[in-house]
N, C-alpha and C positions, 0 to 999 in steps of 0.2 A: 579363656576369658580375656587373657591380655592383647591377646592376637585380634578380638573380636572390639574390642576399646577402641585400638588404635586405626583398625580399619574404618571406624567408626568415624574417628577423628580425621582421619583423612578426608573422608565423603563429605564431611562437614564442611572441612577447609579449602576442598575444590568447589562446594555450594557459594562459601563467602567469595572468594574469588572470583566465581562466574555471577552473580547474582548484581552485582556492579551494573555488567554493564546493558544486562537484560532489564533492569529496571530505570537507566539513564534515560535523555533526552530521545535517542537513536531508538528507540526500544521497538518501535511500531514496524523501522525498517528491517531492524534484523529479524521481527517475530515474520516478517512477510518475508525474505529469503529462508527463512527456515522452513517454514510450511510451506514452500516451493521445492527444495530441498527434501523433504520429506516426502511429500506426495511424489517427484522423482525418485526415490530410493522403493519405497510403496511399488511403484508402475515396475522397474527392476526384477523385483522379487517375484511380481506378476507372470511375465514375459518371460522369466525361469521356470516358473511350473509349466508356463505353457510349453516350453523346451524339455522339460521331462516329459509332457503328456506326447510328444512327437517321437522320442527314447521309441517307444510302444509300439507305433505306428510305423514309424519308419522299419527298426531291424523286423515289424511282422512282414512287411511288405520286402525285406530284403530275402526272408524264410521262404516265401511264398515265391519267388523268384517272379514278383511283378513290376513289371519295368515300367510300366507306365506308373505307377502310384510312386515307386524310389522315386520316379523324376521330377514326380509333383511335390512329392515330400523333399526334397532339395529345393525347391522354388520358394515351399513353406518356409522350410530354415533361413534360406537367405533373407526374405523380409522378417521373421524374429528376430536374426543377428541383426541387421540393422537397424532395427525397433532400439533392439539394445545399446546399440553403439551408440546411436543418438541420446536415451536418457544418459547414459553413462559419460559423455562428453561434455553433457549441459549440468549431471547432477556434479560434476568434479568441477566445472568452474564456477558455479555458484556456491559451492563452499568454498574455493577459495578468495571467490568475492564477499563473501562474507569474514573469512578468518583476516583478510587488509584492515575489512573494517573495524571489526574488533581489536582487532592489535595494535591498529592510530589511534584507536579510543584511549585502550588501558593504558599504550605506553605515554601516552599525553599523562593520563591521571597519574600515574608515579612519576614522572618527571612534576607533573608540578605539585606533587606530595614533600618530594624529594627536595625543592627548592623551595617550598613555603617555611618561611618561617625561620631560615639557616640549618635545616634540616641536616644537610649536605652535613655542614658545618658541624652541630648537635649529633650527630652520629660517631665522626672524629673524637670527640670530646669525651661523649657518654656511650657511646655503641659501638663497645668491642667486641662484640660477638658477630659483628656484620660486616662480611668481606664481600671487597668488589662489587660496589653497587651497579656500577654500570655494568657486570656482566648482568645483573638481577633484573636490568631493564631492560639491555637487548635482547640477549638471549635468553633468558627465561623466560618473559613475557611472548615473546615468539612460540617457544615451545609448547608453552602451557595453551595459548588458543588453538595452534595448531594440533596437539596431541588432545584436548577436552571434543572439540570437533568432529576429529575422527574419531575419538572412542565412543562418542556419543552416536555417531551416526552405525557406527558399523556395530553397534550394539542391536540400535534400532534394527538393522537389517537384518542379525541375527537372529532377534526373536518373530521378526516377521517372517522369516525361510522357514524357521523351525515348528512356528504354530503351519505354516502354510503346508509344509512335507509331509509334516509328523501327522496330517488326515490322511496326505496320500500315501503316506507309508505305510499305514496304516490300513487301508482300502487294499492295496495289492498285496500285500506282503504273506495275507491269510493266515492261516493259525497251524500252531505248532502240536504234532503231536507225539509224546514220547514218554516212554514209563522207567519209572527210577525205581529201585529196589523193592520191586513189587505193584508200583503205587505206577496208575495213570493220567498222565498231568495233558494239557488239553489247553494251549495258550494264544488268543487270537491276537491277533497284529505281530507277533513275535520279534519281527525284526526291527520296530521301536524300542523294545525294551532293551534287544540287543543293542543298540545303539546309544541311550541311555547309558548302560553298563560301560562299554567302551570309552564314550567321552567324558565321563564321569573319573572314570581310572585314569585316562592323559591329563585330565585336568590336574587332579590330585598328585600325579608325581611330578607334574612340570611345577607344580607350586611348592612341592619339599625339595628338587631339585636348584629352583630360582628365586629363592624370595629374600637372599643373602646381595641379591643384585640390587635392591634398593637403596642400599645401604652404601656400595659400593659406587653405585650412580654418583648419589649425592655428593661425593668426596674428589670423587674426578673430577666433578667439574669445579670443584673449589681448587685443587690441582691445577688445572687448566688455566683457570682466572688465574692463578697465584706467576705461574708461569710467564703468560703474555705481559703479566703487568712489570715484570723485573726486565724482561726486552724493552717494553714501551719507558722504562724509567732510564734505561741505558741511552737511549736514542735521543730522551729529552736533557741527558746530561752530556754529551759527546764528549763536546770540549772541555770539561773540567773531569773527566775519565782519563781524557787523551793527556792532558797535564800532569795528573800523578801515575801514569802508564798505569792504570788500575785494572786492564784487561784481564791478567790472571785470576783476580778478587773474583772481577764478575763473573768471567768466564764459569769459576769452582759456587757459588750464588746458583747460575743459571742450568748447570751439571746436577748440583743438589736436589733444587725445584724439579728437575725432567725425570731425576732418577726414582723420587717420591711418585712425579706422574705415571713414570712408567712399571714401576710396582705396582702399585693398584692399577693399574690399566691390568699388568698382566694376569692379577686376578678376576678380574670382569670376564677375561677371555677364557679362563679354564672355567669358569661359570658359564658363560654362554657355550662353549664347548660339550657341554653336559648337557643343554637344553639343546643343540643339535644333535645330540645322539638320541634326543627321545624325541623330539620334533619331526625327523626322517626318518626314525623306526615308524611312530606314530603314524605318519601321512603314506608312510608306503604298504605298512598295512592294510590303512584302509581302502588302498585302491582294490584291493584283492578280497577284503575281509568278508567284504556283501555278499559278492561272488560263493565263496565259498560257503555262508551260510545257506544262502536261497539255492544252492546248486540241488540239495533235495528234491524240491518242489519241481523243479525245472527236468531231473531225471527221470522225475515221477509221470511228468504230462500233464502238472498241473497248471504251468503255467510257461507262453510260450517266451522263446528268443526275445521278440519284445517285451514282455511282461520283464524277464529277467534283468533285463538293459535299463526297464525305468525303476525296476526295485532296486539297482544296484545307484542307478542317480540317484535316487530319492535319497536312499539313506548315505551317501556321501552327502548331500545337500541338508540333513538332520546331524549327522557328526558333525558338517562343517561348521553350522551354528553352534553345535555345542562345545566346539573344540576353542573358539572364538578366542577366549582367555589363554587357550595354549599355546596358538599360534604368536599373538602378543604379547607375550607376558613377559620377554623383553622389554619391550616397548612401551609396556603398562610400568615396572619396575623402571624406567625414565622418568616416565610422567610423574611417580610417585614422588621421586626427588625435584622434579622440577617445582611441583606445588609444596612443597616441604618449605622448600629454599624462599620461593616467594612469602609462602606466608610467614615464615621468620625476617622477611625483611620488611614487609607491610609489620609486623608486630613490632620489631626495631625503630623502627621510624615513629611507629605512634606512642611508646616506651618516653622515647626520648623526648616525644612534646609534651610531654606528662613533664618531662623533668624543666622546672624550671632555672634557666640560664644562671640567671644571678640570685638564686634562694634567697642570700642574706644579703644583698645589697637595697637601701633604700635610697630608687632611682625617684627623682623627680623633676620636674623643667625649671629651665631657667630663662635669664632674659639676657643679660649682658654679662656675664661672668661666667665662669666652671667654677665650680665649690666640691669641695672633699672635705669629710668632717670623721674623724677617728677610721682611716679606709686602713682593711688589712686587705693584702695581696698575700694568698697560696701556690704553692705547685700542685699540682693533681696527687702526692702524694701526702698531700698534708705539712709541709714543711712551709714555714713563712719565708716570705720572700722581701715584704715591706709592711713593716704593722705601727698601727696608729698613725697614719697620715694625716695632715690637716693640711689647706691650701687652698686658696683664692685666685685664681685667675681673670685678670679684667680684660673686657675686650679692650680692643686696641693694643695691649702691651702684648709685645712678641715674648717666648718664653721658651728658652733651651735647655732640654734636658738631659741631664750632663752625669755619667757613672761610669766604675770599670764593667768589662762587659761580666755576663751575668747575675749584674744589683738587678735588672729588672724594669728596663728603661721601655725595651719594646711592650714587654707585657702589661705595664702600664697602659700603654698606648690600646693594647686590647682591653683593656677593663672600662678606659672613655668609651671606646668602641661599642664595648656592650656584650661583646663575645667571648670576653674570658671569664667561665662560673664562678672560679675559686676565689671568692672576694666578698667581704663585708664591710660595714658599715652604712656610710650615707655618702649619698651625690648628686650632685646639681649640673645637669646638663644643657644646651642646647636643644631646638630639634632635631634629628638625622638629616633633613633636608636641607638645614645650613650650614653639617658640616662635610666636608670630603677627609679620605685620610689615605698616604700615599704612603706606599713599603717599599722598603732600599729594593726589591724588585720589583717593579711594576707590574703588574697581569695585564696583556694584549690579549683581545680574543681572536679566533679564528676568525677570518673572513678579509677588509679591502681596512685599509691605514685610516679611509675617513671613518668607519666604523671604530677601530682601536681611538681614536682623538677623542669619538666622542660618546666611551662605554660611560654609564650603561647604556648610555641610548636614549634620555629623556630630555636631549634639549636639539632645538634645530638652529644651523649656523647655516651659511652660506659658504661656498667653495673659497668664494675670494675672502671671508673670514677665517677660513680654517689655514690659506696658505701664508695668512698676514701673524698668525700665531705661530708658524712653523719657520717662520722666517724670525721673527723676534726671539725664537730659542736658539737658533742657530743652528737648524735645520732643513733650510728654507729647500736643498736640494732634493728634497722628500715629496715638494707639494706635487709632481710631475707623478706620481705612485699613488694620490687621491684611492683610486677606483681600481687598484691593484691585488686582489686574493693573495694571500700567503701566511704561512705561522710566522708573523712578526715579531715574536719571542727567538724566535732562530735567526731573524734576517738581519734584525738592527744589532746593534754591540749593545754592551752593560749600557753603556753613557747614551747613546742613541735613546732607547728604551727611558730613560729616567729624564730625558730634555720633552719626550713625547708625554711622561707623565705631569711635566711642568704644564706643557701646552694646555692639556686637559683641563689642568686649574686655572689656565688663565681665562677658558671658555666658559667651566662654570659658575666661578667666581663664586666661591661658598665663601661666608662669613668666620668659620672658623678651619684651618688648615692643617692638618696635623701632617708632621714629615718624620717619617720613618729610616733615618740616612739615607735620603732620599736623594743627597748630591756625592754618596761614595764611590762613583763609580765617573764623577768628571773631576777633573783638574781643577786648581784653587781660582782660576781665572775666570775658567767657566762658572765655578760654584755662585761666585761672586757674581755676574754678568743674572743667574738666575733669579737670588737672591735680588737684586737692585730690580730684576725687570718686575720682582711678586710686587715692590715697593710703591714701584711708579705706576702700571695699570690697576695695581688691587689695593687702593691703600686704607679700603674698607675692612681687609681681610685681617683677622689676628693669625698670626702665625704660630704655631709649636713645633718646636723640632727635635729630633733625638740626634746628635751629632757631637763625634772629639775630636773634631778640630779648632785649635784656636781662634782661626778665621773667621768662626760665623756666627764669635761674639759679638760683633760690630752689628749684627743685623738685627740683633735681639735683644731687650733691654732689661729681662729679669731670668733668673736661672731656676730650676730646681735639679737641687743635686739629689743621688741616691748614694748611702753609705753602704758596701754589700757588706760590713762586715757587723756595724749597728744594724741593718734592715732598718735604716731609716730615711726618711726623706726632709730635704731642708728649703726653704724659699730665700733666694737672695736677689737682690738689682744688683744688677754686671754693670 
């Protein structure tokens, strides 16, 4: 009964998953490659029986030692094969013109499932149960249209072969007659049911044999994820690996991960090992199996050389459809984990928009001030970190915010932000459109330097503006690299990276600034050269900063300190 739930549940969760994108805008296109699709796989299965009804004809005419009809009947076959080759060529790239389109659809929809809302984000936060997203959208979403496509099609085929044989097996096969313990049994079409019995028993041990492989899917490929992603973290930390020689660390990280994958891998393979011993007993049987049942009839005279040859296709073409789950049940046992995985990340993701970010904070707008009225700041484990805050911030006045490290200064900065849950009370913001907020590292995204100046991408400059900005940070030798591809997280230095997040601000000139040690990583000269240039083109902007150095008191005219040992927060003019 539990077995039959859960299959239950699975059918279900491959319906919600497919049912997307059959019911989308596209819908009309993809119902009309399918029914082309179909009616191709239809004409297929057609042009089979007509290649068994040839079985007959030809080896009678091989019996018969007539040379002229063999010769005609090779004339015959070669336009059937052809017949075939052609649906068969046209039905395989129209599914796969079909499985591009679906897969740009779905993977669009989780990608921007995945970014609406800071989803990305809200997963980190509240969805620990969800690893590896980006393997959930490349490669699962790949999987799952390419594995739903072909199970569905080669289903269809098989019940089409099977209704389609199982008449003609039926027709030739003639009736059985033989007496058991006295009694005389008398059974027409015989070698359907034989058939029947057979594929019915492969089915049944290949699924007590493999149904431990779902399970085992599932985990690899979280394995796999887990694996790639501690190479890809090494690669994006080089240099500060290569500083604490950490090679061995990772080295024995990346050893653990492989030795995990490769344990469960090696139980997959004594599993699959298993379903090869019955998959190659199974299919070698039944090359002979027919043979030897119909050989009766065939010694008897009742039925000649050809007759034999198309009873023996036929009912290999009746196994074959029915064997259909044995031969993939591999491959089914994939698919199962792949729709698994997916639909616990579509459930993840809508879990977390359920969850609201800030429960107990009462946000509301404002016009020329930030206000904080009784704020408590959390860690995720419940421990305060700053409670009962109160504080005013007026536009215009620059404001430094000044603690030892872990009072709580950055997190702060995530709670204006809007993205850190663990927080209550009340506060008075801005819109998000006036302000910008910059972190001691900056994020460059992949792609050309004029793309990185001006993430996200919503405002339009001019070339000879963007190198008038890149020249004023002190940069200027950058502008010649405009229109340059590269990961410019890797290319520029700490200080480079944080002069280009300068620039950014000075392009979009937000109303409120918030800086994250945003100058830790340039020298006191420079910091200062930054600072005086936010002054002199932005002097609309309020600035906030989190920074200890003495320095960039002079830029700022009121402070708030955080006490990490009170957890508490104080307002002073510097």
């Amino acid at each position: 009964m539990n077995r039959l739930k859960e299959q239950g549940r699975f059918l279900r969760n491959v319906w919600l998953l497919t049912k997307s994108y059959w019911q989308s805008e596209e819908r009309l296109k993809a119902y009309a490659l399918l029914a082309v699709i179909i009616a191709l796989t239809l004409a297929v299965v057609y042009v089979i029986v007509l290649i068994n009804d040839w079985f007959n004809v030809f080896y009678e005419a091989l019996q018969n030692y007539d040379t002229e009809k063999i010769f005609d009947e090779l004339i015959h076959f070669s336009w059937l094969a052809a017949l075939y080759i052609i649906l068969m060529v046209y039905s395989f790239y129209l599914q796969q013109v079909l499985i591009i389109n679906w897969r740009r659809w779905l993977t669009d929809r989780y990608i921007d499932e995945w970014l609406r809302n800071k989803t990305y984000y809200r997963l980190q936060v509240f969805g620990a149960d969800t690893d590896n997203p980006d393997q959930r959208i490349s490669e699962d979403v790949r999987l799952f249209v390419e594995m739903t496509l072909t199970f569905s099609i080669g289903i269809l085929k098989a019940v089409c072969t099977f209704v389609s044989f199982v008449f003609v097996l039926y027709q030739i096969s003639g009736p059985l007659d033989f007496t058991l313990l006295g009694h005389s049994f008398h059974i027409e079409g015989y070698m359907v049911w034989v058939a029947l019995v057979y594929s019915a028993l492969g089915t049944w041990v290949t699924h007590v044999a493999g149904k431990k492989l779902v399970g085992l899917n599932f985990v690899q490929q979280r394995y796999e994820a887990d694996f790639r992603f501690s190479m890809m973290r090494m690669r994006e930390n080089a240099e500060s690996i290569a500083f604490y020689s950490g090679e061995g660390r990772e080295g024995s990280v990346f050893k653990k991960r492989f030795t995990l994958l490769l344990d469960n891998f090696w139980k997959i393979i004594q599993k699959r090992k298993q379903l090869i011993w019955i998959n190659s007993g199974y299919s070698q049987i039944a090359i002979i199996f027919p043979m030897v049942v119909a050989m009766p009839r065939y010694l008897a005279h009742q039925i000649t050389l050809g007759g034999l040859m198309q009873v023996s296709n036929a009912f290999g073409k009746v196994q074959e459809s029915l064997s259909y789950f044995v031969d993939m049940y591999a491959s089914i046992a994939e698919w199962q984990a792949v729709v698994n995985r997916l639909t616990g990340f579509g459930l993840h993701m809508h879990e977390v928009k359920q969850e609201e970010l800030q429960p107990d904070l009462q946000r509301s707008a404002a016009g020329g001030a930030i206000t904080a009225e009784e704020l408590e700041v959390n860690l995720p484990d419940g421990a305060m970190l700053i409670g009962n805050a109160s504080f005013n911030l007026q536009r215009g006045q620059n404001v430094l915010i000044k603690g030892p490290s872990g009072s709580g200064k950055s997190t702060l900065l995530r709670v204006l932000a809007g993205i850190w849950p663990y927080v209550k009370g009340r506060l008075a913001m801005p819109e998000a459109q006036k302000t910008m907020f910059i972190p001691q590292r900056p994020y460059l995204p992949l792609g050309t330097l004029r793309e990185a100046l001006l993430y996200p991408g919503s405002l339009e400059c001019s070339d000879a503006q963007l190198q008038a900005v890149l020249e004023e940070c002190n940069i200027g030798y950058l502008a010649d690299d405009l229109y340059v591809e590269a990961d410019w997280s890797h290319v520029l230095s700490g200080g480079e990276q944080q002069r280009v997040a300068f620039a950014r601000a000075m392009l979009y000139k937000p109303e409120w600034l918030f800086l994250d040690e945003a100058t830790s990583a340039l020298d006191e000269a420079t910091e200062k050269a930054m600072y005086t240039l936010l002054a002199e083109k932005m002097p609309q902007t309020t600035v906030i900063s989190i920074g200890h150095r003495s320095t960039l008191n002079s830029f700022h005219q009121a402070g708030l300190f955080l006490d990490k040992n009170l957890k508490a927060l104080s307002f002073n003019y510097l």
